[in-house]
VOTIZA-776457 format. One record per residue (C-alpha): residue number from 1; residue in three letters; y, z, x. Coordinates in steps of 0.02 Angstrom, whole numbers, plus 50000, padded with zeros to 5 digits. Each point is the difference from the previous one (the first is absolute). Layout:
N
- pos, code, py, pz, px
- NUM, ala, Y, Z, X
...
// end
This chain:
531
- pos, code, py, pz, px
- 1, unk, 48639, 49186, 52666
- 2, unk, 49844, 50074, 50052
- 3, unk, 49868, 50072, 49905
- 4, unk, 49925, 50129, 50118
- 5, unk, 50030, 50172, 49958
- 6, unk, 49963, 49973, 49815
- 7, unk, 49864, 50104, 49991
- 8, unk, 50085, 50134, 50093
- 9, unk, 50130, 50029, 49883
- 10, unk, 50022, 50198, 49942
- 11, unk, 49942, 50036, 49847
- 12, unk, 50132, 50021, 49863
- 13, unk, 49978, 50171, 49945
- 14, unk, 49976, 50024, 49806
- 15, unk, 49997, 50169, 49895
- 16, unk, 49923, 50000, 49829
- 17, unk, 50073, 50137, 49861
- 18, unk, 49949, 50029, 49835
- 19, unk, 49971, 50185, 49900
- 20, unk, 49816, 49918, 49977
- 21, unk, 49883, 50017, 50137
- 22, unk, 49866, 49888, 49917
- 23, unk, 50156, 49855, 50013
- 24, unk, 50056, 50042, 50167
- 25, unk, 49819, 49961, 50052
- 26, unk, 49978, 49866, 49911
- 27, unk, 50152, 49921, 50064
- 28, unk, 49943, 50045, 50190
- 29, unk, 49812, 49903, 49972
- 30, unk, 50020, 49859, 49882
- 31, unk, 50116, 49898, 50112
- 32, unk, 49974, 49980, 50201
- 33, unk, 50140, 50046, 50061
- 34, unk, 49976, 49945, 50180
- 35, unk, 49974, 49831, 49973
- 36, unk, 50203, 50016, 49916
- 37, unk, 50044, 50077, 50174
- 38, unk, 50002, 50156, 49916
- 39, unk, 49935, 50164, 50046
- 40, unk, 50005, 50132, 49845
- 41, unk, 50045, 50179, 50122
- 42, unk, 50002, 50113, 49834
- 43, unk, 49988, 50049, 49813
- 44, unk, 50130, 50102, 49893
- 45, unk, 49999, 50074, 49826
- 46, unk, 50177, 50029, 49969
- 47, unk, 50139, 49969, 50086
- 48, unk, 50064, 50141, 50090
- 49, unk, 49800, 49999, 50073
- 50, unk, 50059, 49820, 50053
- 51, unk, 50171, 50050, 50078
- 52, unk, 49897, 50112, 50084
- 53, unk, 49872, 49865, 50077
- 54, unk, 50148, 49892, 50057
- 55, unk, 50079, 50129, 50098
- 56, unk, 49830, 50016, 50098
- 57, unk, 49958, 49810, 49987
- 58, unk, 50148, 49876, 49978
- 59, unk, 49918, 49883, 49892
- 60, unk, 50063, 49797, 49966
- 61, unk, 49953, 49987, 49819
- 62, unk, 49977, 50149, 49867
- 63, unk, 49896, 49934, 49839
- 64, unk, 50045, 50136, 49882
- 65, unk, 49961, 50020, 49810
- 66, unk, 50181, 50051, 49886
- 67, unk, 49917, 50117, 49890
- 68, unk, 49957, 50154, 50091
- 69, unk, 50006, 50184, 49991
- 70, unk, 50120, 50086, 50108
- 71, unk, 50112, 49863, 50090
- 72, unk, 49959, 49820, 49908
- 73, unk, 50020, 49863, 50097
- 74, unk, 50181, 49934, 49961
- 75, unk, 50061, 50179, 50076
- 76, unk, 49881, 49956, 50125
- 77, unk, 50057, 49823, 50038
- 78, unk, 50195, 50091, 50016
- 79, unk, 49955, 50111, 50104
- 80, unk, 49904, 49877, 50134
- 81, unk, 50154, 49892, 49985
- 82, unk, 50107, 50128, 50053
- 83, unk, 49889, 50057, 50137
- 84, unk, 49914, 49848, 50061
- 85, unk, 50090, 49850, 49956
- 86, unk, 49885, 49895, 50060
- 87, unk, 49847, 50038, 49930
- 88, unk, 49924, 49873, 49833
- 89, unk, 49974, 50067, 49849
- 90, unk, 49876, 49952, 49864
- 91, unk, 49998, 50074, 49835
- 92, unk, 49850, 50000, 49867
- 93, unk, 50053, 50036, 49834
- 94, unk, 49892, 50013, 49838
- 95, unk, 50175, 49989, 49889
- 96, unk, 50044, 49824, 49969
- 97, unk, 50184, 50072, 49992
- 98, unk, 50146, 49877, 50057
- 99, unk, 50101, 50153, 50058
- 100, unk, 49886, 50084, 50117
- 101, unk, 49988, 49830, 50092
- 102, unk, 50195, 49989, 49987
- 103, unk, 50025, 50167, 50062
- 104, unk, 49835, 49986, 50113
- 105, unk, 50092, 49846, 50094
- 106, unk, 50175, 50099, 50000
- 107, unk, 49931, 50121, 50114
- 108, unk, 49922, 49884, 50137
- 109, unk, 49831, 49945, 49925
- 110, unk, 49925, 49862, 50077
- 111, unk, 49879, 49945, 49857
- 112, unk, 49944, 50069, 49834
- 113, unk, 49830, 49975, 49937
- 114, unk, 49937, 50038, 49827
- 115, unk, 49822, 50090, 49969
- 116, unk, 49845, 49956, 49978
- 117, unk, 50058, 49927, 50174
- 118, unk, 49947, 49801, 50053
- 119, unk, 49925, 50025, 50152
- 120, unk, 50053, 49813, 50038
- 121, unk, 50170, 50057, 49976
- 122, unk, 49992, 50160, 50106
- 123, unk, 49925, 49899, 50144
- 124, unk, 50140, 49857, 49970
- 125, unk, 50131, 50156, 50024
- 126, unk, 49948, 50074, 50150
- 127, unk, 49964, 49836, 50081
- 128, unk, 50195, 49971, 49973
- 129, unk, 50054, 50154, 50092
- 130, unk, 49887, 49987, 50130
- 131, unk, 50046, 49831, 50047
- 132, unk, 50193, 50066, 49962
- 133, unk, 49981, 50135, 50106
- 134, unk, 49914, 49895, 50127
- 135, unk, 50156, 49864, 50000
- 136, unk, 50114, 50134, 50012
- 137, unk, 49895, 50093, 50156
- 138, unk, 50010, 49827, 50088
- 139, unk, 50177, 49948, 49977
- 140, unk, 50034, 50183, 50066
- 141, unk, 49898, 49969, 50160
- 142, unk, 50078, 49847, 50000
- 143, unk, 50185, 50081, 49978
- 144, unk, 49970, 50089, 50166
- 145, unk, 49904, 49897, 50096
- 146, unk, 50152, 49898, 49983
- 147, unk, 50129, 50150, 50038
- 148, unk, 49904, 50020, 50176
- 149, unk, 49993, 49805, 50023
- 150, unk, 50181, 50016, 49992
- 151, unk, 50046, 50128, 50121
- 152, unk, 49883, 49925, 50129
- 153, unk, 50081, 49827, 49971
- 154, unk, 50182, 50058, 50016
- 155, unk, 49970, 50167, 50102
- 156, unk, 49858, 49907, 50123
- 157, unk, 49926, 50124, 50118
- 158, unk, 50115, 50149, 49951
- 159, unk, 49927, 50028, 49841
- 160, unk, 49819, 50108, 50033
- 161, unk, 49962, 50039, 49829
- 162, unk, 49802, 49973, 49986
- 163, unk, 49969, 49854, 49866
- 164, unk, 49918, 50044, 49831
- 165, unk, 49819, 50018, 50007
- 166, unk, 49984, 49857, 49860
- 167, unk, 50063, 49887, 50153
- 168, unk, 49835, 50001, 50097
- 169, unk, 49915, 49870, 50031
- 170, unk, 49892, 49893, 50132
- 171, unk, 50154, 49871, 50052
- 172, unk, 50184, 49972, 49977
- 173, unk, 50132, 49876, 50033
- 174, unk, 50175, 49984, 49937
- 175, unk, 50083, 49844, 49955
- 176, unk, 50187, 49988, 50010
- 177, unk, 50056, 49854, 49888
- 178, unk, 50173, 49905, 49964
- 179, unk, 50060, 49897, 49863
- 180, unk, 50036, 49824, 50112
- 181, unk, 50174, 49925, 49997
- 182, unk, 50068, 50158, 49905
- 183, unk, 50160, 49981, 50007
- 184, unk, 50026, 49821, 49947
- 185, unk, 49863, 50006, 49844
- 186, unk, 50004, 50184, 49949
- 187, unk, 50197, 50066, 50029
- 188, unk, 50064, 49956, 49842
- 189, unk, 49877, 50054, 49900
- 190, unk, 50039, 50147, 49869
- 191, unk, 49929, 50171, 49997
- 192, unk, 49876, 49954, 49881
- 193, unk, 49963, 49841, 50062
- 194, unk, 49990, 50098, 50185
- 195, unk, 49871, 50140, 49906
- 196, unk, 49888, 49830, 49933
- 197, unk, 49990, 49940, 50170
- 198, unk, 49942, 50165, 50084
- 199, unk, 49871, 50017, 49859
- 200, unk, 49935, 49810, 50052
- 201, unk, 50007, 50043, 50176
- 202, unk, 49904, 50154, 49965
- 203, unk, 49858, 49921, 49906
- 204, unk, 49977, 49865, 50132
- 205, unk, 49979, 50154, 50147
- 206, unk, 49872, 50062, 49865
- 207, unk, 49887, 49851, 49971
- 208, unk, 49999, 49962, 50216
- 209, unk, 49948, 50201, 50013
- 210, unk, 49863, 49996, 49833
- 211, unk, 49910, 49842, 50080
- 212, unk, 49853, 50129, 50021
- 213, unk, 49951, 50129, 49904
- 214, unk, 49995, 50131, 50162
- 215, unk, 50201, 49963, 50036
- 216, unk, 50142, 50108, 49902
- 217, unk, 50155, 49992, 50039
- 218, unk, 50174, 50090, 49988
- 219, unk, 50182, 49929, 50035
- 220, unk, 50178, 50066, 50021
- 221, unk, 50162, 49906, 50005
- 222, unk, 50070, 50052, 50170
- 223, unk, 50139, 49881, 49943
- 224, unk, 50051, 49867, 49862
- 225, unk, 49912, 49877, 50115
- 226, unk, 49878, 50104, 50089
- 227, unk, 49812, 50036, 49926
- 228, unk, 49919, 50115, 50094
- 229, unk, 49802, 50001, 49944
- 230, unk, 49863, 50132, 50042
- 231, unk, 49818, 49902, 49984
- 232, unk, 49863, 50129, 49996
- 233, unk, 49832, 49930, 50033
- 234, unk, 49866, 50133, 49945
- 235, unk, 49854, 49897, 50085
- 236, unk, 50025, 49914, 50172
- 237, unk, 50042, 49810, 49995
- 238, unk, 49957, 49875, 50130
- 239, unk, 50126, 49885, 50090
- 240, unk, 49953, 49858, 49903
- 241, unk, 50025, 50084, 49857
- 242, unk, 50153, 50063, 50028
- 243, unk, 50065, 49810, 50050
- 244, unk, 49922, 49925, 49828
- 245, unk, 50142, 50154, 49905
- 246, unk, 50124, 49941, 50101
- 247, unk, 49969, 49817, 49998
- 248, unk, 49993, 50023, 49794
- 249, unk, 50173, 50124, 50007
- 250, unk, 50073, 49844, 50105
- 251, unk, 49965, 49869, 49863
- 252, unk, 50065, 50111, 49854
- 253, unk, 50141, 50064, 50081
- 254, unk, 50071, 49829, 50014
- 255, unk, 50025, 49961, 49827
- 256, unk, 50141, 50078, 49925
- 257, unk, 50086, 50138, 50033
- 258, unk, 49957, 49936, 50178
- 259, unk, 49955, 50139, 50120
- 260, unk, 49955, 50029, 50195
- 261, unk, 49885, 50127, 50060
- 262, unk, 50001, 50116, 50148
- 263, unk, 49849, 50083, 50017
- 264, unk, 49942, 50117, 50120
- 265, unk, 49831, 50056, 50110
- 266, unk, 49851, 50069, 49921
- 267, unk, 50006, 50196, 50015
- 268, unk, 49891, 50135, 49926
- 269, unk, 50103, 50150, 50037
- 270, unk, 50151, 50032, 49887
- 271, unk, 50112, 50092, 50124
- 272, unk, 50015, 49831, 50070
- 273, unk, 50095, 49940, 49845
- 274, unk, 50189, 50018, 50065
- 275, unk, 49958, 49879, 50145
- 276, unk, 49917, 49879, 49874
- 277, unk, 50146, 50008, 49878
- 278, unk, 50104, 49962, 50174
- 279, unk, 49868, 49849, 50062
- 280, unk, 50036, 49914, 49834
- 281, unk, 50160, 50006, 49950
- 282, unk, 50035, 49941, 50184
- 283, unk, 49879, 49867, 49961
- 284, unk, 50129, 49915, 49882
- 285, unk, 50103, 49956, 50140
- 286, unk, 49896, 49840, 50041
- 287, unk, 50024, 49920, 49841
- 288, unk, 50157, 49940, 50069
- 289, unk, 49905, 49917, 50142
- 290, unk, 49853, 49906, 49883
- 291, unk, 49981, 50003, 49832
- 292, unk, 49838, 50087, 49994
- 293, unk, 49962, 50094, 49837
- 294, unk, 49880, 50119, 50099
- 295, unk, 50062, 50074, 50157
- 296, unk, 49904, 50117, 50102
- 297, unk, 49950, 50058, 50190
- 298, unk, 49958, 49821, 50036
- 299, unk, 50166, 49930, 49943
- 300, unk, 50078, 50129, 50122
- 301, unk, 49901, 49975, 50158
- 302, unk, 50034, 49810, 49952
- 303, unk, 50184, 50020, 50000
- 304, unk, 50030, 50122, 50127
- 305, unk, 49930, 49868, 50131
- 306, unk, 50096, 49871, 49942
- 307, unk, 50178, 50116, 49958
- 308, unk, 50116, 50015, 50163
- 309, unk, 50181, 49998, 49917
- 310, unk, 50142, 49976, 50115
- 311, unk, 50136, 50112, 49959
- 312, unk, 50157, 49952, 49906
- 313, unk, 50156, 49940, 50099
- 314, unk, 50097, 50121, 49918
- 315, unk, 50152, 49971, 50086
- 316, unk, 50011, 49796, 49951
- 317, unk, 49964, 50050, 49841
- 318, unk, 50145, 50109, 49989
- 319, unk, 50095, 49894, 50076
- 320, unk, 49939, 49854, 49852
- 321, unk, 50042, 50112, 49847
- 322, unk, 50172, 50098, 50064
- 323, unk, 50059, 49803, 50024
- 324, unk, 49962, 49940, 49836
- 325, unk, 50060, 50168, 49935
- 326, unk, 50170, 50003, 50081
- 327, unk, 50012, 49806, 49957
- 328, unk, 49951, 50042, 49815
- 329, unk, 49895, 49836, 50025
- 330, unk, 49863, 50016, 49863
- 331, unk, 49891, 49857, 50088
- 332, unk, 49990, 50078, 50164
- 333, unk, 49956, 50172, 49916
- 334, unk, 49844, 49915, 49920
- 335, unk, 49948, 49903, 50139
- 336, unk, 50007, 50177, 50112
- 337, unk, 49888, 50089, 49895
- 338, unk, 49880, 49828, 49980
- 339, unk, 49991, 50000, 50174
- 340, unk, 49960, 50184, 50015
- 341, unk, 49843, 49967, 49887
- 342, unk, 49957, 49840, 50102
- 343, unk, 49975, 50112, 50152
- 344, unk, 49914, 50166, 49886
- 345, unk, 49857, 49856, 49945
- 346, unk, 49981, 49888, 50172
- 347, unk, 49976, 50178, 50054
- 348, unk, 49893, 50058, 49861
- 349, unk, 50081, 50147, 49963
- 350, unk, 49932, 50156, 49885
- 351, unk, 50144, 50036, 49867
- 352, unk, 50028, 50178, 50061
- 353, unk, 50040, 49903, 50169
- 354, unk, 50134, 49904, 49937
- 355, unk, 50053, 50144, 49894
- 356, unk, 50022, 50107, 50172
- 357, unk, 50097, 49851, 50088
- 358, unk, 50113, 49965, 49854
- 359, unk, 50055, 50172, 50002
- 360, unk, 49998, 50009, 50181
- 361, unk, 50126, 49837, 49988
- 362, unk, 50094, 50080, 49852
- 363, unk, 50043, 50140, 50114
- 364, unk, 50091, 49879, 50137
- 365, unk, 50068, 49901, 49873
- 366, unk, 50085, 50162, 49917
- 367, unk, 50100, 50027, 50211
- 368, unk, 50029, 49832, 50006
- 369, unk, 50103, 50025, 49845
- 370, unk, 50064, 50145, 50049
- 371, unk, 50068, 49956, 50159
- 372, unk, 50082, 49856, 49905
- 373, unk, 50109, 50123, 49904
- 374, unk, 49902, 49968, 49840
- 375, unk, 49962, 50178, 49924
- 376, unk, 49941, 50051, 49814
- 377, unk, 49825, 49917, 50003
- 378, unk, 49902, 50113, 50052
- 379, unk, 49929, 50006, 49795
- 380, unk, 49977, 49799, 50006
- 381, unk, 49878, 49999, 50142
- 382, unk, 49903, 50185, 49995
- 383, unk, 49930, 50012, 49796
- 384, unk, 49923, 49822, 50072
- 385, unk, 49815, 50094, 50001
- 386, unk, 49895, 49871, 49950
- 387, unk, 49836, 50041, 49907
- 388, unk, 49833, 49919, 50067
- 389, unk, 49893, 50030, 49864
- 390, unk, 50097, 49887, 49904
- 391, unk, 50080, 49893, 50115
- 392, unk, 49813, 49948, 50065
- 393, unk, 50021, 49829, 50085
- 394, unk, 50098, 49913, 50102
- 395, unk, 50100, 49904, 49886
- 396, unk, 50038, 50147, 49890
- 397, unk, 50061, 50102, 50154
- 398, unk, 50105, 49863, 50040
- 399, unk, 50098, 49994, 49853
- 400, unk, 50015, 50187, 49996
- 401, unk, 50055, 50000, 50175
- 402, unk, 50138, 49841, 49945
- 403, unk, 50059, 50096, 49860
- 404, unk, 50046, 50165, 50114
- 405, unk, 50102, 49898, 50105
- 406, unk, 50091, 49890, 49845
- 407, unk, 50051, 50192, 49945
- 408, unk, 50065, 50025, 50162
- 409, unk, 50087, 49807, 50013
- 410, unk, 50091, 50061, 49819
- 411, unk, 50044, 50170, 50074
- 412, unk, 50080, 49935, 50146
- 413, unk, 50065, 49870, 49906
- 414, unk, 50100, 50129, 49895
- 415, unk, 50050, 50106, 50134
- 416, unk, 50049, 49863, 50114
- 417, unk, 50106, 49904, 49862
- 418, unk, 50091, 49861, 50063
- 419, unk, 49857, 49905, 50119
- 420, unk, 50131, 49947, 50115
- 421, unk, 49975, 50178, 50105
- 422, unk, 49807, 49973, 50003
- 423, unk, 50033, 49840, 50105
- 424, unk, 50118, 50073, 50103
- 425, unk, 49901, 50132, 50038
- 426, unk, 49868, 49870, 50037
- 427, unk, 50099, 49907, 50109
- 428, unk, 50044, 50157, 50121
- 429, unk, 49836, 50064, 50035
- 430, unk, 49942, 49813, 50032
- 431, unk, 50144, 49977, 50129
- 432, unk, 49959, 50172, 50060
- 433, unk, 49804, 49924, 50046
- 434, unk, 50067, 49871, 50088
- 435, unk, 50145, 50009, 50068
- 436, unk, 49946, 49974, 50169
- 437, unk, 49981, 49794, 49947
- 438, unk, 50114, 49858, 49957
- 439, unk, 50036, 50048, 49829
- 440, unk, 50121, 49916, 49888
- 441, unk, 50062, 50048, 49809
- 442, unk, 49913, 49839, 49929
- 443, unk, 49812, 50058, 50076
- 444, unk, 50045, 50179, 49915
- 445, unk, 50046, 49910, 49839
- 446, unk, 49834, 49890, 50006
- 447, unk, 49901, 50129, 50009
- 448, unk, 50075, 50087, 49869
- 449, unk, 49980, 49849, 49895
- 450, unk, 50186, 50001, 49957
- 451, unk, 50158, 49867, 50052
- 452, unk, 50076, 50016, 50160
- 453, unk, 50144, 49997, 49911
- 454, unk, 49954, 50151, 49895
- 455, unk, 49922, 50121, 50126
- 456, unk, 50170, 49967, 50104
- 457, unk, 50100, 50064, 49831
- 458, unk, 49911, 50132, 49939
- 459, unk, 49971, 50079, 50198
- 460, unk, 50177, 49998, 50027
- 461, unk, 50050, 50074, 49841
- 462, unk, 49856, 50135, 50029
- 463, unk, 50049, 50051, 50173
- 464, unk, 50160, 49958, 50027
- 465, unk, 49958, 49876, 50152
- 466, unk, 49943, 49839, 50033
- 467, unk, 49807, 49967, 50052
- 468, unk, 50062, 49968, 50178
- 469, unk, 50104, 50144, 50001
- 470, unk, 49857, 50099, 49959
- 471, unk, 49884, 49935, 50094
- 472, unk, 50119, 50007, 50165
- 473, unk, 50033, 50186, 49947
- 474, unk, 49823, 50035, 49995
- 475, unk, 49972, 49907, 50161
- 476, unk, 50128, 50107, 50083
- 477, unk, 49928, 50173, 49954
- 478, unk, 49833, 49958, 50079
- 479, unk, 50075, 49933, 50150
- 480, unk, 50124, 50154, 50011
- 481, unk, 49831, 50079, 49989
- 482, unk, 49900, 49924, 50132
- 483, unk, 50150, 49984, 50116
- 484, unk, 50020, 50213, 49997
- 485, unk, 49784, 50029, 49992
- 486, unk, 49936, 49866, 50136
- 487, unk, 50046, 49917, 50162
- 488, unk, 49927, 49826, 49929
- 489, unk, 50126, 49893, 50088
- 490, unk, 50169, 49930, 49876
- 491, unk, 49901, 49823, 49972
- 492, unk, 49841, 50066, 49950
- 493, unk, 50082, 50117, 49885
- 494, unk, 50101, 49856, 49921
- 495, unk, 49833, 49906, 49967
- 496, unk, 49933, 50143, 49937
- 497, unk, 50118, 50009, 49830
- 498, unk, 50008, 49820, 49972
- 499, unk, 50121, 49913, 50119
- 500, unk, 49923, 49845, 50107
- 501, unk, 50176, 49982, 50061
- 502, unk, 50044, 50130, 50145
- 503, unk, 50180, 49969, 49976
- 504, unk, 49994, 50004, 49840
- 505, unk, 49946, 50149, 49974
- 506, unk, 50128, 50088, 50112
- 507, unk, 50147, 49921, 49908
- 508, unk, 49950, 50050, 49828
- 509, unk, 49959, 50217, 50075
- 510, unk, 50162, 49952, 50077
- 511, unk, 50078, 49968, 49851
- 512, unk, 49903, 50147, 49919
- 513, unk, 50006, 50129, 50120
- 514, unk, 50189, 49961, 50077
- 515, unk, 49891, 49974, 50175
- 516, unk, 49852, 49919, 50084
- 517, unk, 49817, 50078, 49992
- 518, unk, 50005, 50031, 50169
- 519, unk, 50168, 50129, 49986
- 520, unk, 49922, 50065, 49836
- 521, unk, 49836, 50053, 50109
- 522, unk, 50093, 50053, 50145
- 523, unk, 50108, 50117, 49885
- 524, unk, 49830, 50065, 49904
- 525, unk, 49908, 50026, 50161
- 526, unk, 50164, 50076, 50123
- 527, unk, 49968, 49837, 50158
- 528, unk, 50021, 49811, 50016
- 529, unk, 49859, 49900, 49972
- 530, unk, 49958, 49892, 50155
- 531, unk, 50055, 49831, 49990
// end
């Protein structure tokens, strides 16, 4: 912490009462009072004389004698205690009397001194205050400097309040820091174990800021994981300077509790603290990128040359996930969400960027579901928020991300019950996709992983039909379709839905339809089709 502004200090203010004027005097020229810090603003000679003085000048410290005419000093010392509850009181007594100083310190007495008074001792008691008073004045200042650091930190620019005048100085810069790997060293810990590793954390910020006597500094926890820091330089630092602090943070904040750094540009007027909190906490984000301790502007322009994501295939990744999901095929799940974070780091993704597409693909996956009649999970995949101050790398994310989408395998698991009607389900929209080809029930059962011999038994038993019953019936309704909506000629229609065969093709929408396309079309559209 810095040491300017030392000499600057006010005064602590210092009222001297005794029914002796001779004393009073004495008191006020035998010690030098303003080397203490003290300045002595008046003399009393009883007490209500004294109450009288403090309502005109609030004093820090009355020195009062016990014995006096009028008000002594213990009715004295009660009434400042009641009035000004702040204020520290000596008393001098010439009665060596164990219950004066018993009642003296029952009433809010500071210290009691015994005449013919040590001077050593008076000077030893003052000295205490002062500096008491002093610690208390700065942990004050410091109590809301910290209030406005904050607001600005978590209101940004719509907070105006003016910072406290103790705040001024010739430069700032705030330093956003993390805890690295959070989640995987730090989420198990206890409450007090937590508390101990804030109070490490803390001291480490404090020995990077006090490398120089000119630097103070105050930080917040914007978060569990998030240290925001306000470094007040009260004389102006050169660049180099600057680099030798952060090269010596950099080494210290590797050893344990490891830490990374964002800090931001130099500044020198305060309003421009809510952008600076901003700068450095987005700062952070590299860390996932290289494993820098210190990140700053440099690390930025670096990055943003070299960053040019390509966005997410969000529909094949749906498609990935819904598969294993309706399959209830706990490999495939994994290897969906592995390939997911293949892509996010090829692409060297921020974490709020895979955050956004994961909900982004959370959202499709929740119609997909829906469309395939499976209700009720709305609470498996929204609650899925996933925090980023503690989930701060990729690996942690990944498992975070895994273990949303295990919930949701269990709930659909339970609401599905017997797995048979997952595959089934499977199997329909996959003959819906291609219908249009050669298919065949043992391709279907291959890619469902399953015996031919076991897709044909549970299908049948689901819907009631065969697989090329079903397929024919769904053949038919497109056809029917096409037949009534286009004048593609009979052939190219039957190629369309799957049929190579021409003739074919009639004799089974025979068969279906009790007549040939060509009637069917000429009864949809009221004329004969050419021949």
């Amino acid at each position: 912490m810095g040491n300017q502004g030392e000499a600057e200090r006010p005064l602590v203010k210092l009222i001297i009462v005794d029914d002796e004027p001779v004393i009073c005097r004495g008191l006020r020229l035998t010690i030098d009072w303003s080397e203490l810090g003290v300045e002595v603003i008046g003399e009393a000679y009883d007490g209500e004389e004294a109450l009288r003085l403090m309502e005109r000048e609030q004093a820090d410290i009355v020195l009062t004698d016990i014995r006096m005419d009028g008000m002594d000093g213990l009715e004295l010392a009660s009434q400042l205690n009641q009035r000004y509850p702040d204020v520290r009181i000596i008393i001098i007594s010439g009665y060596e009397d164990f219950h004066y100083a018993r009642q003296a310190m029952r009433i809010g007495v500071h210290d009691y001194l015994l005449k013919p008074v040590e001077i050593d001792e008076l000077v030893k008691a003052v000295s205490r205050m002062v500096e008491e008073m002093r610690v208390r004045s700065r942990q004050d200042g410091s109590q809301e400097i910290k209030l406005w650091l904050t607001n600005v930190a978590r209101n940004g620019i719509a907070y105006s309040k003016e910072a406290p005048p103790s705040l001024q100085g010739s430069q700032y810069r705030i330093v956003a820091s993390q805890l690295d790997r959070y989640q995987e060293r730090y989420g198990e810990l206890t409450p007090e174990q937590l508390d101990e590793l804030r109070e490490q954390w803390l001291d480490r910020i404090r020995q990077a800021a006090g490398l120089r006597p000119e630097l103070r500094s105050f930080s917040i926890f914007d978060h569990e994981n998030l240290l925001i820091t306000l470094i007040v330089a009260d004389g102006k630092l050169q660049a180099a300077e600057w680099e030798t602090i952060w090269n010596q943070a950099a080494r210290a904040c590797m050893q344990p509790p490891a830490l990374y750094l964002g800090v931001s540009q130099l500044y020198e007027d305060l309003n421009e603290t809510a952008l600076r909190c901003a700068e450095a906490a987005n700062l952070l984000n590299y860390h996932v990128l290289e494993q820098a301790t210190v990140l700053d502007s440099h690390t930025e322009l670096l990055w943003s040359e070299r960053r040019q994501p390509a966005a997410l295939d969000l529909a094949q990744s749906v498609q990935l996930l819904s598969s294993a999901l309706f399959k209830q095929s706990q490999n495939d799940m994994q290897a969906a969400v592995a390939s997911l974070f293949v892509f996010f780091k090829e692409q060297l993704y921020f974490l709020h960027e895979i955050e956004s597409s994961y909900e982004e693909l959370l959202a499709l996956l929740r119609q997909r579901l829906r469309k395939s009649g499976i209700t009720g999970l709305d609470s498996g995949i929204s609650g899925s928020a996933i925090d980023l101050n503690l989930f701060n790398t990729y690996e942690s994310l990944e498992q975070a991300v895994h273990r949303n989408m295990q919930k949701l395998f269990e709930l659909i698991e339970q609401i599905g019950g017997d797995r048979s009607y997952w595959i089934v389900e499977k199997s329909k929209r996959y003959i819906e996709e291609h219908y249009t080809e050669e298919l065949k029930a043992s391709e279907v059962a291959a890619w469902l992983k399953i015996t031919p011999s076991y897709f044909s038994y549970i299908f049948k038993q689901s819907t009631g039909k065969g697989f090329t019953e079903f397929l024919n019936e769904l053949r038919m309704e497109r056809a029917k379709c096409l037949l009534a909506t286009t004048h593609d000629k009979v052939f190219e229609i039957a190629a369309q839905v799957g049929y190579k065969e021409y003739k074919y093709f009639v004799t089974v929408f025979k068969s279906y339809m009790g007549m040939t396309p060509k009637k069917y079309r000429s009864l949809q559209a009221g004329n004969t089709e050419p021949g």
